[in-house]
C-alpha positions in Angstrom: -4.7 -3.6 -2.3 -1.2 -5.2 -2.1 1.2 -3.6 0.5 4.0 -2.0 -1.5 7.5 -2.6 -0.2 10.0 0.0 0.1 12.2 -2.0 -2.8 9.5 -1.4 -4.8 9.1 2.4 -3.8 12.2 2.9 -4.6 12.0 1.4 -8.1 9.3 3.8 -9.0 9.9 7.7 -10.5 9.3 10.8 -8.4 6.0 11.5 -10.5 4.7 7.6 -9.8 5.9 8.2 -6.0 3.6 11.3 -5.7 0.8 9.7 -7.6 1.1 6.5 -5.2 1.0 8.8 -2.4 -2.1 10.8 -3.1 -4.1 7.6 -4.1 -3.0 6.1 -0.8 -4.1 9.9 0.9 -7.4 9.4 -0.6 -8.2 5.7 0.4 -7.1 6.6 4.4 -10.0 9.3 3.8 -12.3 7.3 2.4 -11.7 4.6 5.2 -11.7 7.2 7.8 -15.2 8.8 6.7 -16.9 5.0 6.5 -15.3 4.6 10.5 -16.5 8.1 11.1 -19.9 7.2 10.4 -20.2 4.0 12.3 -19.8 1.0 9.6 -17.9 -1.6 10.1 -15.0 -2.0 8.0 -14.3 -4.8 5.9 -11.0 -5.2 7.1 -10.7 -3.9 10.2 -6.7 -3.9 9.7 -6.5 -1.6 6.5 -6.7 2.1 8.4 -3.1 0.5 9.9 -2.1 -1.0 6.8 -2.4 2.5 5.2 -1.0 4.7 7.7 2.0 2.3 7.7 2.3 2.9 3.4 2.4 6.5 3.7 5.0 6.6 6.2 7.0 4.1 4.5 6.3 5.8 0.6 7.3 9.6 2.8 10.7 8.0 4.1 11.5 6.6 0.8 10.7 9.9 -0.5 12.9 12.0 2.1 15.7 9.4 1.4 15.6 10.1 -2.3 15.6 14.3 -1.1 18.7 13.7 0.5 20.7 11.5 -1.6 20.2 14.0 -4.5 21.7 17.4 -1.5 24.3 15.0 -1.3 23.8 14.2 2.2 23.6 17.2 3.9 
């Protein structure tokens, strides 16, 4: 899974953001189930990892929210 910057967030459409988001959503599950239940993860950095790309892909997406208010 390659870390997407925000350059690239901000490249995609509002439909691809959502869609990024939810996949992202569904992998920190996944990864939080396999820790839940004692086995060791492959990469023990990758619960950060995606934490840190759904922040990021949410700030891109509240940036976009306020451009198009026009600031407010």
């Amino acid at each position: 899974m390659p870390a997407l910057k925000a350059k690239d967030m901000r490249a995609m459409t509002p439909e691809e953001r959502i869609k990024k988001l939810n996949e992202l959503e569904d992998e920190l599950i996944h990864e939080r189930g396999v820790a839940a239940m004692g086995g060791a993860p492959a990469n023990p950095g990758k619960l950060r990892a995606l934490r840190l790309q759904i922040a990021r892909m949410l700030t891109v997406m509240n940036e976009e929210k306020h451009k198009t208010k026009g600031g407010e």
